[in-house]
C-alpha positions in Angstrom: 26.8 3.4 -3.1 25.6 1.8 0.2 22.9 4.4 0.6 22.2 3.8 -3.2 21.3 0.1 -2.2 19.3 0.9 1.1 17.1 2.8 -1.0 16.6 0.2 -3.9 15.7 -2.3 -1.3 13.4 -0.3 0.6 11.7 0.2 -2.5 11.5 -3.2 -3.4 9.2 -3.7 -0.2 7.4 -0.7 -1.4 6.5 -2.4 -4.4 5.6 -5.0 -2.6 3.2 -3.7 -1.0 1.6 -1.3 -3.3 1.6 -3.1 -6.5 0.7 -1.0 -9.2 0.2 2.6 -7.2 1.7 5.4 -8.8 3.1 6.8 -5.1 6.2 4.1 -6.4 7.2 5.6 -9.4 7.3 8.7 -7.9 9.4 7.4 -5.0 11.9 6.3 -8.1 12.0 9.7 -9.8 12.5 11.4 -6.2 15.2 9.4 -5.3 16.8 9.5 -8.8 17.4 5.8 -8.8 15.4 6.1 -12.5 14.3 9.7 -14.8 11.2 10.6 -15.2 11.1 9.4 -19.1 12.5 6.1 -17.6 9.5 5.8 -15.2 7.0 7.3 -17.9 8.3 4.4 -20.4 7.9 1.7 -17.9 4.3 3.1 -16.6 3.0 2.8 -20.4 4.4 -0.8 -21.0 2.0 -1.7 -17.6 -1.0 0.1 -19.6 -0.6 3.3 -17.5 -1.1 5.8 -20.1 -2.1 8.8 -18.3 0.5 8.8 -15.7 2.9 8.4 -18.3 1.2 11.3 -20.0 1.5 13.3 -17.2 5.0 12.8 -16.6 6.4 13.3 -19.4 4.4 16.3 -19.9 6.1 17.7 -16.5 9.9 17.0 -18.3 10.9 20.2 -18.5 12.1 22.1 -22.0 15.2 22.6 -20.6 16.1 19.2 -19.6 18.1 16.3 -21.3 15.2 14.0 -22.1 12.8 16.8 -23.6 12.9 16.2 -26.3 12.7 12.3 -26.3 9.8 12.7 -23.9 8.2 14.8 -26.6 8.2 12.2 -29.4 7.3 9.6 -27.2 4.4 11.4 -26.4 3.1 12.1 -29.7 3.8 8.6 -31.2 3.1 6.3 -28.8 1.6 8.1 -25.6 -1.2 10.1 -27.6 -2.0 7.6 -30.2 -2.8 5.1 -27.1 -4.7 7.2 -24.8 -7.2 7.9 -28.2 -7.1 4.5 -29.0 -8.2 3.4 -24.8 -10.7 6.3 -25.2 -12.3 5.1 -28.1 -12.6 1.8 -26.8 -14.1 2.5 -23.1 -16.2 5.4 -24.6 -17.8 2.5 -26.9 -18.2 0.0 -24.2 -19.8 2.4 -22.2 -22.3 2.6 -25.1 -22.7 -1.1 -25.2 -23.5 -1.8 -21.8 -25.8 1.1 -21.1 -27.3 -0.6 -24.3 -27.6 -4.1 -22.4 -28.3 -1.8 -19.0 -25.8 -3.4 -17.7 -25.5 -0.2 -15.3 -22.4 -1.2 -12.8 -20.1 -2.1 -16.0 -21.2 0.9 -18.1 -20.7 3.4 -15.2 -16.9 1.7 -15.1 -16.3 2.1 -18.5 -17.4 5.7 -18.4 -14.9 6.4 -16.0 -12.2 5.0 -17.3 -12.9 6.7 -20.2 -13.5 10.2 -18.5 -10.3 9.3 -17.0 -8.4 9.1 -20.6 -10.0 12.3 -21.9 -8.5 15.8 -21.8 -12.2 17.3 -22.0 -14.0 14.9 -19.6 -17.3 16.8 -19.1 -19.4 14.7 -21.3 -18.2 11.2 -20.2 -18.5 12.2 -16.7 -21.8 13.0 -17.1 -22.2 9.9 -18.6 -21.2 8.3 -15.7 -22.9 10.0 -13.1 -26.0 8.9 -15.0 -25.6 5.5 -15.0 -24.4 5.5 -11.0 -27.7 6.7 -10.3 -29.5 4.0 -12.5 -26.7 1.6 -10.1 -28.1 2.9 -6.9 -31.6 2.7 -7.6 -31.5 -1.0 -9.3 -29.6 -1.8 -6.0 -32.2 -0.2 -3.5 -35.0 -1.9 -5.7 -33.8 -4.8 -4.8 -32.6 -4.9 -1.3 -35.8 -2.9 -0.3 -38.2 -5.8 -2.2 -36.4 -8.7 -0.6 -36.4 -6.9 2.8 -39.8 -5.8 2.3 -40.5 -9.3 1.6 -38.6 -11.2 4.8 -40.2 -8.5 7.0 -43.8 -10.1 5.7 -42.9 -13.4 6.7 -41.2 -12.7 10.1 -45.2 -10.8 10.7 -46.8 -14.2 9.6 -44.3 -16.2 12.2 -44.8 -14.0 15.1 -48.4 -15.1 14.7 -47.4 -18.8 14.4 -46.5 -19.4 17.7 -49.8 -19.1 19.5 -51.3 -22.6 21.4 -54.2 -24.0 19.0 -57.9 -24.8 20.3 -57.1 -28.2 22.9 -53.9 -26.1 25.0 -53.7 -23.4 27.1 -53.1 -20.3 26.4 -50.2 -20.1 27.9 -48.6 -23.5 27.2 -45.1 -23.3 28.0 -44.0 -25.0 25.3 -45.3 -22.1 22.6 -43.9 -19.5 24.9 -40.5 -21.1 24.9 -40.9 -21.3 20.9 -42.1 -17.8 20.9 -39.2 -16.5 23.1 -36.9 -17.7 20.7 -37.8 -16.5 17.5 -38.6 -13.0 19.4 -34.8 -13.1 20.5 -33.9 -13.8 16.6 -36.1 -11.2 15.6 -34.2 -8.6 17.7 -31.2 -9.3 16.4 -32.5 -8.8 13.2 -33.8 -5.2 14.2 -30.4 -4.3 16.1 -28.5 -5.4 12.7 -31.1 -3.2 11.0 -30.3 0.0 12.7 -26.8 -0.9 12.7 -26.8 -1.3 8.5 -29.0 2.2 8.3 -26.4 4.3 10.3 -23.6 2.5 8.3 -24.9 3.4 5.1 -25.5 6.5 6.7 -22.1 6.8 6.9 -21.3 5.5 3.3 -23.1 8.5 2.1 -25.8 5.9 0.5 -29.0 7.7 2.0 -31.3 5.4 0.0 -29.9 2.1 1.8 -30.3 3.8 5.2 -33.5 4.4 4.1 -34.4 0.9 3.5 -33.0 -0.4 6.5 -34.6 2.6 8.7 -38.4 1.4 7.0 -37.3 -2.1 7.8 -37.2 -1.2 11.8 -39.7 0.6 11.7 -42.4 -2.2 10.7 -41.7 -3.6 13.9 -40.8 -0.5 16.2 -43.0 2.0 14.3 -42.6 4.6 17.4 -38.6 4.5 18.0 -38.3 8.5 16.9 -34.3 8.2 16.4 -35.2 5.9 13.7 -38.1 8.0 12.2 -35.6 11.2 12.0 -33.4 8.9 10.7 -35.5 7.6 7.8 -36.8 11.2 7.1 -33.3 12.7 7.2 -32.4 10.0 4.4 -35.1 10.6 2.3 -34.5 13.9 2.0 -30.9 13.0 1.0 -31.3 10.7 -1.8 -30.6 12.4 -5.3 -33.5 14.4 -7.1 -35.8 11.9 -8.8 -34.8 9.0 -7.3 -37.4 6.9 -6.1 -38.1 5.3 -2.6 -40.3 1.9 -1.1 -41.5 1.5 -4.8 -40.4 -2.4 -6.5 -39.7 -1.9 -9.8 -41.5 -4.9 -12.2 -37.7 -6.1 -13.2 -36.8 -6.3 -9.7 -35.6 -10.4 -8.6 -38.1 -12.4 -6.8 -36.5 -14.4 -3.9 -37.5 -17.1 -1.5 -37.4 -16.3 2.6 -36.4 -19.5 4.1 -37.6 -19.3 8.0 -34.8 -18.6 10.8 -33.4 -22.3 12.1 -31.2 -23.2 14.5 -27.8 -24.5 13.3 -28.1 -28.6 13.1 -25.5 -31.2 13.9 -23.9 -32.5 10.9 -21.6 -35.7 9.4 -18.7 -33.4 9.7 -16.0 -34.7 12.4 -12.4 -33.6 13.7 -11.0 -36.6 11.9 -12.8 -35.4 8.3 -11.4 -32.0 8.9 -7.9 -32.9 9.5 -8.2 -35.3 6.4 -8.9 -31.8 4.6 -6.3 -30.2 6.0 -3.4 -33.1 5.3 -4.8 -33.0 2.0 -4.3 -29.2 1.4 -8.1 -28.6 0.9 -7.8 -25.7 3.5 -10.9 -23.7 2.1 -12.8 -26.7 2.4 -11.6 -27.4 5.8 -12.5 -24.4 7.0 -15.8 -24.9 5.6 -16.2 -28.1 7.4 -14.4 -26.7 10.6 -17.0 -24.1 10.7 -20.0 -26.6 10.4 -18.7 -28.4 13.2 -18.0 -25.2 15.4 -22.0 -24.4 14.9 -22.7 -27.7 15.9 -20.7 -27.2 19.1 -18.1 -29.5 19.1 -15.3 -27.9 21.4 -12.5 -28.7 19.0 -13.6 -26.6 16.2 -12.0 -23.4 17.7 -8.1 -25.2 17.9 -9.0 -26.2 14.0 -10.1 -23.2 12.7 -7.0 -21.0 14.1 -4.9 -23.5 12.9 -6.7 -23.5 9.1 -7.3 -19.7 9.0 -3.2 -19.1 10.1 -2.3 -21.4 7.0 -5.0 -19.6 4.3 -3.7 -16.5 5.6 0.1 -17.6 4.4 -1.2 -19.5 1.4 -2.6 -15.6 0.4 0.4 -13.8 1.4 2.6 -16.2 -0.3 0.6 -15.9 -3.9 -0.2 -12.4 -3.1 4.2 -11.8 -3.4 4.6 -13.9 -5.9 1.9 -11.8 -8.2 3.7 -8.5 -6.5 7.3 -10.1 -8.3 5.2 -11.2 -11.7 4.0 -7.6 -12.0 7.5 -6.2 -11.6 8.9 -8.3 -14.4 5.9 -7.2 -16.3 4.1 -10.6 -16.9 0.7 -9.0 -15.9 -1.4 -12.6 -16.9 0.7 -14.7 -14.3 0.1 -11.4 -12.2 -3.3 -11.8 -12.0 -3.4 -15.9 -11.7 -1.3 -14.9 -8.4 -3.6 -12.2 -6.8 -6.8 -14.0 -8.0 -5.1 -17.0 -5.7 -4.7 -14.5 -3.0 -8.4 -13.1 -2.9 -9.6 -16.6 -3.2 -8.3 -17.3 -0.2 -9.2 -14.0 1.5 -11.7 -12.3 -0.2 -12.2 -9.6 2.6 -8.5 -8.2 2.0 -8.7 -5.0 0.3 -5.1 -5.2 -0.6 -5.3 -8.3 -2.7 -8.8 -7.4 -3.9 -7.4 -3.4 -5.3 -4.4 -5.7 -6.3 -6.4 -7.9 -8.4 -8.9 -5.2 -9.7 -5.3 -3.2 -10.7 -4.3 -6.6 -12.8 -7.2 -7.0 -14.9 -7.4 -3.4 -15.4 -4.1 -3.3 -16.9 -4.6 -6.6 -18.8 -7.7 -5.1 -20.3 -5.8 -2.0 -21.3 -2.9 -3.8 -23.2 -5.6 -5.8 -24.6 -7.0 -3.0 -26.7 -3.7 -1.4 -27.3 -3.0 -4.3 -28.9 -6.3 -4.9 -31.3 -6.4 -3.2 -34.5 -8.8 -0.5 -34.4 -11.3 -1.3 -36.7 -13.9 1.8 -36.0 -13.5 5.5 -37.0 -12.9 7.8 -34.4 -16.1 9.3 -35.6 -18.4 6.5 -34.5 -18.1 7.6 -30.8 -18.1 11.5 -31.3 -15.5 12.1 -28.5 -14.8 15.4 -28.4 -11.0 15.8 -27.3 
């Protein structure tokens, strides 16, 4: 019995920290604290139709909840996992429609995921990741393209005018500076190239590769490096060409952080009041404008955001285990508010509204035949 509980409790903090992952309900069945029909049930009350497809496939004929697994599969297991198909196959349709490319490559796959016979949808998918990757490189290679035009123009800007000397002091000073900005800009640059390098996103490193180059056009690491990208980038796809739909964006020239109203005493007002992420905004401000408090105040703000996410991060992790997936979601949206950059909270949240959007559709009548997406299963 006292082992019985250790294990319970250890897979409470599982839970706890792996909110919706599937590596927990296998721990349950494993440990036979629940059956596998048990687990399947629960796993399709969370919107989790698959893995509860798949387990109760993997009930044996021979055991004691065959044949309750069975029926549970064709009546409520089957009829769902159609249903979600239907539904993600058609939205798919719609947002390619609207080439809204990012949502309609998301609904692909989670319709590819549904289907027995995913060939098509998959296909699907990888068509619209393509039109994903080259919207995005559009667009990060025209607004590059277009700060790298003015950082030419402002290299030029800092030469003494007819009545100084040439070399006026003052202009070399002012030159110096935005040269020393500029090679940051060139080291960040290489850096992003070999990252998406790394990424496997050849058509970013590409972009960032041309970028360095404008300025350094004879570093040859960077030339193989842009070459050995292009080469990479999937047939078709097309590279240092701006499409007509891509965004125009304005290039604001590089300034020096100014000294602003903000003082300690406003940023502990913030902080009495609670208004951490707008204290740390503030605290910020005032760090850039080099008041030697800021440091004391940002540790201080960033300890307490860091609690403030924990805290509604758990508090989700407990409204997902007593299945109210809406307060779920409030909870872990609270979380990544506070710290966007956590991938726990952020694949926590994604998770949620997955799940919310699932027993959404379960739950509308289905109004369309099964015809009007021509899904083969």
């Amino acid at each position: 019995m006292l082992l019985r509980l250790v294990f319970l409790v250890a897979l409470t903090l599982l839970v706890g920290g792996c909110a919706g992952k599937n590596v927990v309900n296998d721990l349950r069945v494993s440990l036979g604290i629940d059956s596998a029909y048990d687990v399947a049930v629960d796993e399709f009350k969370q919107g989790l139709v698959m893995e509860a497809r798949s387990r109760l496939v993997s009930i044996k004929k021979e055991h004691k909840d065959y044949t309750q697994a069975q029926s549970f599969l064709k009546k409520k297991v089957e009829p769902a996992r159609l249903k979600l198909l239907r539904y993600y196959a058609r939205k798919g349709k719609k947002e390619e429609g609207l080439e809204h490319w990012a949502k309609a490559e998301d609904a692909y796959k989670s319709a590819a995921g549904l289907s027995t016979k995913p060939k098509a949808l998959l296909t699907y998918q990888e068509n619209m990741n393509l039109k994903v990757r080259q919207l995005r490189a559009d667009e990060i290679y025209a607004q590059r393209q277009q700060e790298d035009d003015e950082w030419l123009k402002w290299q030029s800007e800092y030469n003494p005018p007819k009545g100084l000397m040439g070399d006026d002091e003052s202009f070399a000073i002012a030159r110096e500076d935005l040269n020393e900005s500029l090679d940051k800009r060139l080291d960040q640059a290489r850096s992003l190239a070999e990252k998406f390098r790394k990424m496997k996103l050849p058509e970013l490193a590409w972009v960032y590769a041309d970028s360095f180059l404008r300025f350094k056009p004879d570093v040859k690491k960077v030339q193989d490096l842009k070459l050995a990208m292009a080469s990479d980038v999937p047939k078709d796809f097309r590279l240092g060409q701006i499409s007509k739909k891509v965004t125009k964006r304005s290039v604001s020239k590089p300034q020096k952080a100014s000294r602003s109203n903000v003082t300690k005493a406003s940023v502990e007002g913030l902080m009495i009041q609670g208004k951490w992420l707008e204290a740390r905004e503030e605290a910020q401000a005032l760090r850039r404008a080099g008041d030697a408090s800021a440091d004391a105040l940002l540790e201080d703000i960033q300890a307490n955001i860091a609690d403030l996410a924990a805290k509604a991060y758990s508090e989700g992790n407990l409204a997902f285990r007593l299945e109210q997936i809406d307060k779920a979601v409030d909870y872990w949206q609270q979380a990544v508010t506070y710290m966007p950059s956590e991938m726990i909270y952020v694949e926590s949240l994604r998770r949620g509204i997955q799940i919310q959007e699932r027993l959404s559709a379960l739950k509308t009548e289905e109004s369309q035949s099964e015809k009007d997406t021509k899904i083969e299963e």
